[in-house]
C-alpha positions as CSV (number, residue, x, y, z in Angstrom):
1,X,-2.5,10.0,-19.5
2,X,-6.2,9.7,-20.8
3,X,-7.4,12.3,-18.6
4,X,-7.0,16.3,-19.4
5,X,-5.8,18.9,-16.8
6,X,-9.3,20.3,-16.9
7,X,-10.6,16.9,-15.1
8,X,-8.4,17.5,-12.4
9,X,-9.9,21.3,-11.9
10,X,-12.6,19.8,-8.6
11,X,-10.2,17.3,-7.2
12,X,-10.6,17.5,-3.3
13,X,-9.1,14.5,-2.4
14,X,-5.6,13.0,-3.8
15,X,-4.6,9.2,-2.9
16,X,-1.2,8.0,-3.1
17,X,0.6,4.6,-2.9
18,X,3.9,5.2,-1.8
19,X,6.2,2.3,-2.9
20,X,6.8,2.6,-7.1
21,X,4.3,5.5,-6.8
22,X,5.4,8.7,-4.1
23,X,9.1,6.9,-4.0
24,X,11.6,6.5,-6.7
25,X,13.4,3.4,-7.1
26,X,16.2,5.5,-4.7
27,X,13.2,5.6,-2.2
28,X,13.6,9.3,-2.1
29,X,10.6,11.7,-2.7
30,X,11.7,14.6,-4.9
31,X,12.0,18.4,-3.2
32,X,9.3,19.5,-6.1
33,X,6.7,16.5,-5.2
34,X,6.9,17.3,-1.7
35,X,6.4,21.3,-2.2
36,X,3.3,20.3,-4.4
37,X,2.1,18.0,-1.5
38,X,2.6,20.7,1.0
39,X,1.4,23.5,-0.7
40,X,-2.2,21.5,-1.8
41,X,-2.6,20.9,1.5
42,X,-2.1,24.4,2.8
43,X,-5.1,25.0,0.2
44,X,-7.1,22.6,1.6
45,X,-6.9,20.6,-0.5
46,X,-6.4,16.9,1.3
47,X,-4.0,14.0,0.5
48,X,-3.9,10.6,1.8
49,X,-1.5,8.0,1.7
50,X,-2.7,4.6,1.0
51,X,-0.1,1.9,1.0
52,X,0.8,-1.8,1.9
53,X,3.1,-0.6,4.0
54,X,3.1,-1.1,8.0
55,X,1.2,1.8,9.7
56,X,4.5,2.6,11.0
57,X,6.8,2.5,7.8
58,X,3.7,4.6,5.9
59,X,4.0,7.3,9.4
60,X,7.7,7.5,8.4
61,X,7.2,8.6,4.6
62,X,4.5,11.2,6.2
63,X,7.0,12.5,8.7
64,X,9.1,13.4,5.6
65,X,6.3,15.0,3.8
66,X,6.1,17.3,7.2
67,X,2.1,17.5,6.5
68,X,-0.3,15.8,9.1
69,X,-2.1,13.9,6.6
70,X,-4.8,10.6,7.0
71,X,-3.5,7.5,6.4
72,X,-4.6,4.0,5.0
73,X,-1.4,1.7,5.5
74,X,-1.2,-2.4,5.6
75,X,-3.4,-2.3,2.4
76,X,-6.5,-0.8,4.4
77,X,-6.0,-3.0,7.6
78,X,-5.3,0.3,9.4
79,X,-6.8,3.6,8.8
80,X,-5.7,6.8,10.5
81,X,-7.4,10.2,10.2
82,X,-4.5,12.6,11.9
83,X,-1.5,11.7,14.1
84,X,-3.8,11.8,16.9
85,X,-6.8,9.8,15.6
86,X,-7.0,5.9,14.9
87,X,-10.2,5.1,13.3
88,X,-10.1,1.8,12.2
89,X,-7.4,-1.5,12.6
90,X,-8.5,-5.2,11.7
91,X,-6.1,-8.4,12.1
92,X,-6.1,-11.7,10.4
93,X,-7.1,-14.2,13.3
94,X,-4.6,-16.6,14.4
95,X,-6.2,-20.0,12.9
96,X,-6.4,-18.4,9.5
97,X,-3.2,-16.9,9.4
98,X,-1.1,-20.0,10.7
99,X,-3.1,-21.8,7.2
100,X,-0.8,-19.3,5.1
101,X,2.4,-19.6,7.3
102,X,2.3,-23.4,6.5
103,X,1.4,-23.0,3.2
104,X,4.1,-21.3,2.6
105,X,6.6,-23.4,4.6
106,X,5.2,-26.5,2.7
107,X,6.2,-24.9,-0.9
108,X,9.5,-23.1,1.1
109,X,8.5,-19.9,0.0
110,X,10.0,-16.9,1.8
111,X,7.3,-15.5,4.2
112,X,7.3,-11.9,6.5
113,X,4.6,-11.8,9.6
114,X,4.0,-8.4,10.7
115,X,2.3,-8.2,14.1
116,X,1.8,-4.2,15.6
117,X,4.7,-2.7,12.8
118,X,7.0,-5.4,13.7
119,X,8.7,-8.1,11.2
120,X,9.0,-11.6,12.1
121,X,11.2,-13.8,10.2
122,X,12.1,-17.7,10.5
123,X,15.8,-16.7,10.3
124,X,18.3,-13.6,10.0
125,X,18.7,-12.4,6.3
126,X,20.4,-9.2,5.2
127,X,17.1,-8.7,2.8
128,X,14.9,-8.5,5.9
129,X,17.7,-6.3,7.7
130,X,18.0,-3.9,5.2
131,X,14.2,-3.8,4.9
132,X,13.0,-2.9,8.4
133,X,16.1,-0.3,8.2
134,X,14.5,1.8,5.2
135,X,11.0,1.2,6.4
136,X,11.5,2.3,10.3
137,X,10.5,-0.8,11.7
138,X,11.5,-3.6,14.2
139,X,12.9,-6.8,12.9
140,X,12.7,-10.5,15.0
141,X,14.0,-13.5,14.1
142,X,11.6,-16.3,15.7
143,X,12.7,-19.6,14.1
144,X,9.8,-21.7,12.6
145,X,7.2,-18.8,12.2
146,X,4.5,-21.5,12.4
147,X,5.1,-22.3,15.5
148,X,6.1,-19.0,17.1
149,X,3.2,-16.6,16.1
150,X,0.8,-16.7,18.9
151,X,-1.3,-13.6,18.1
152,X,-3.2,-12.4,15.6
153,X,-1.6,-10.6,12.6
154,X,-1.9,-7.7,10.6
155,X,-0.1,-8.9,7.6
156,X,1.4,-11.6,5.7
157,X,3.6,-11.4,2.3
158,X,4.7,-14.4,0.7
159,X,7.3,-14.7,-1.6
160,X,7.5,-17.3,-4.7
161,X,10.6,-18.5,-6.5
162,X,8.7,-16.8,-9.8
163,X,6.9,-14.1,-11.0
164,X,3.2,-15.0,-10.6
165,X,1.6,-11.6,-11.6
166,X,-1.4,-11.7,-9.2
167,X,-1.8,-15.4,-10.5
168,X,-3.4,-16.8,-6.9
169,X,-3.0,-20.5,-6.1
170,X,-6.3,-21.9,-6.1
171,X,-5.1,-23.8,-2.4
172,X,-5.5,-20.5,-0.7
173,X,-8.8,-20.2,-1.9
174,X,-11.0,-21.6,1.0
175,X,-8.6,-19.9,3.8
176,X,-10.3,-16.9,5.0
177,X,-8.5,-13.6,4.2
178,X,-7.9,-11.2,1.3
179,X,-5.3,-11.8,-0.6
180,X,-3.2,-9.5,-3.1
181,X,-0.1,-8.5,-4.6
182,X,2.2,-5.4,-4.4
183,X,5.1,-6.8,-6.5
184,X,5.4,-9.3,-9.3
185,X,6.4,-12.5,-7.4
186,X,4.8,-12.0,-4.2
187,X,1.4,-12.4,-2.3
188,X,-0.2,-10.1,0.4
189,X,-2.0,-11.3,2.8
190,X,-4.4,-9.0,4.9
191,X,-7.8,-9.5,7.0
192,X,-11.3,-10.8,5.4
193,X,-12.9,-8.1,3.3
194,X,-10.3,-5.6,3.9
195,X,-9.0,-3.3,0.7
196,X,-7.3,-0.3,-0.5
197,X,-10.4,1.1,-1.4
198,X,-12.5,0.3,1.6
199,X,-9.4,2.1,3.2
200,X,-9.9,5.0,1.3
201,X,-13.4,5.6,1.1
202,X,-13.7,5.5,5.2
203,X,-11.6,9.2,4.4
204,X,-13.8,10.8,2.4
205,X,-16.7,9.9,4.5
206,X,-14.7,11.2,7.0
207,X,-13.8,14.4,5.3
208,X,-17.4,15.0,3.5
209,X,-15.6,14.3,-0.2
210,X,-17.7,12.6,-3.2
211,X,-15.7,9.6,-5.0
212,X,-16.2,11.8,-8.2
213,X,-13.6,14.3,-6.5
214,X,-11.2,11.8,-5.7
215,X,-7.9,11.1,-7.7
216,X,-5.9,7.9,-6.9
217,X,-2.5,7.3,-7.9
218,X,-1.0,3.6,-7.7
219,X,1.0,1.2,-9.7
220,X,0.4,-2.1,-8.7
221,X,-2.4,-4.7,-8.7
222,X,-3.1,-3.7,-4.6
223,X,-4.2,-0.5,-6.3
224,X,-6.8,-1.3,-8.6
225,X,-9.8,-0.7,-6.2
226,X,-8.6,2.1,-5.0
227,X,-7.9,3.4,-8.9
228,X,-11.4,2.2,-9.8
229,X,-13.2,3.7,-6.6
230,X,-11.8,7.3,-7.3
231,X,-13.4,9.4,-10.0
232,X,-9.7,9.5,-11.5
233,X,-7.6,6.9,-10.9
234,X,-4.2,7.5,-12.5
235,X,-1.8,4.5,-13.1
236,X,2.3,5.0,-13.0
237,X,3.9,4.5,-15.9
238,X,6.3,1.6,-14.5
239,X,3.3,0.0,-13.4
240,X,3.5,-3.4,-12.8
241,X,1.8,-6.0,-15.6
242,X,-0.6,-7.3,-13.6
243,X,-2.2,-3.8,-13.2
244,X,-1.7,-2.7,-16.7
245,X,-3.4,-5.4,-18.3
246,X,-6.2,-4.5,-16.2
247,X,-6.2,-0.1,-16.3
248,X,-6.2,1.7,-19.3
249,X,-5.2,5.1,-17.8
250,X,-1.9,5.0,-17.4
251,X,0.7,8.7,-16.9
252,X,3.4,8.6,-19.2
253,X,5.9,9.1,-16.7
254,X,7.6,6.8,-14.1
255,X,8.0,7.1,-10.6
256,X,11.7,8.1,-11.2
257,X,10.5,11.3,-13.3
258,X,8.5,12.6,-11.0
259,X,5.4,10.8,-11.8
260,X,3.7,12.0,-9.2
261,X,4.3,15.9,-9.2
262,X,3.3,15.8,-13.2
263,X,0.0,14.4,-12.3
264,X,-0.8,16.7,-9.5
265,X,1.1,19.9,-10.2
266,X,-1.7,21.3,-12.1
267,X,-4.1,20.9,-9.4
């Protein structure tokens, strides 16, 4: 890690991705990370989630935290200040997301719709099972997603046969959305303009916090905006490649050694 403790010292405002970040590969939080957490925030000092998960899936990791932290979840779609307080939700529109449903039935790639913290699938698979299990969310099987969403959506992820590492196909271009990636061989799709960082900075305004006293904490190409917007912006080790070959400043432990508590347990 390029950074020295003493450039943590007026830190106000810490941002953390949960997948391959907060969670180990066990999708466990460690008793030491979640003491830190707690005990910075009893200080006053505030931490955010920011994640590509579903609003409800990111509410679930915060419930295990036991703090009453903001939260930026379906890679900035939705922004919440406190369990009480939405402040901000966007959807992809209908006639733009149906263009990246077919796209993706064209090439047969596996595809997830998630409409208001629910997952639609075209048909039953133990992978999207066991998913909405760990993540706290509903799970429907529709049939031909095409032509059974009839709403607007919050998200779309993609899945290719390969790795594409953030490589997007140049057909997807002129469709109107944002589009990113949380994982090696797979695109997420979210509203128009929308971003981690957009997510993240709609918190500090909200809490009165400078970028320059923001750290971030990701490990995957998603995160590079919000890495770039904070003052420090800490990549995980076991970052993926797409990120790496993009950010220098990178922790020199993993998210299953406590990558997370090294970085902030001097704080």
């Amino acid at each position: 890690m390029n950074n020295k403790k003493q450039d943590l010292k007026n830190i106000e405002l810490i941002a953390i991705d949960i997948d391959g970040t907060l969670l180990d590969s066990k999708l466990q939080v460690s008793q030491k990370t979640k003491d830190k957490i707690r005990e910075l925030v009893d200080r006053g000092v505030y931490v955010t989630l920011v994640s590509g998960r579903t609003f409800k899936a990111t509410e679930f990791i915060r419930q295990r935290l036991e703090v009453d932290i903001p939260i930026v979840a379906y890679n900035g779609g939705k922004v919440v200040y406190s369990e009480d307080e939405e402040a901000f939700s966007a959807k992809i529109p209908l006639t733009e997301a149906i263009k990246i449903i077919k796209y993706g039935e064209e090439r047969n790639l596996y595809v997830k719709v998630y409409i208001d913290d629910v997952l639609y699938t075209k048909e039953p698979d133990e992978k999207s099972l066991a998913f909405s299990v760990s993540n706290n969310i509903d799970y429907k099987v529709v049939g031909k997603l095409s032509e059974n969403i009839h709403e607007d959506v919050n998200m779309i992820v993609a899945y290719y046969n390969e790795d594409i590492h953030g490589v997007i196909d140049k057909k997807l271009k002129d469709i109107k959305v944002t589009i990113t990636t949380s994982v090696s061989n797979s695109i997420d799709v979210i509203p128009e303009g929308i971003s981690k960082d957009k997510g993240l900075k709609m918190i500090a305004e909200h809490l009165n916090v400078r970028r320059d006293n923001i750290l971030a904490i990701g490990n995957s190409l998603n995160d590079l905006d919000m890495l770039r917007y904070a003052g420090i912006g800490i990549a995980m080790k076991n970052s993926d490649i797409s990120l790496l070959k993009k950010w220098k400043n990178i922790s020199q432990y993993t998210n299953d050694e406590e990558g997370v508590y090294r970085i902030i347990k001097d704080i």
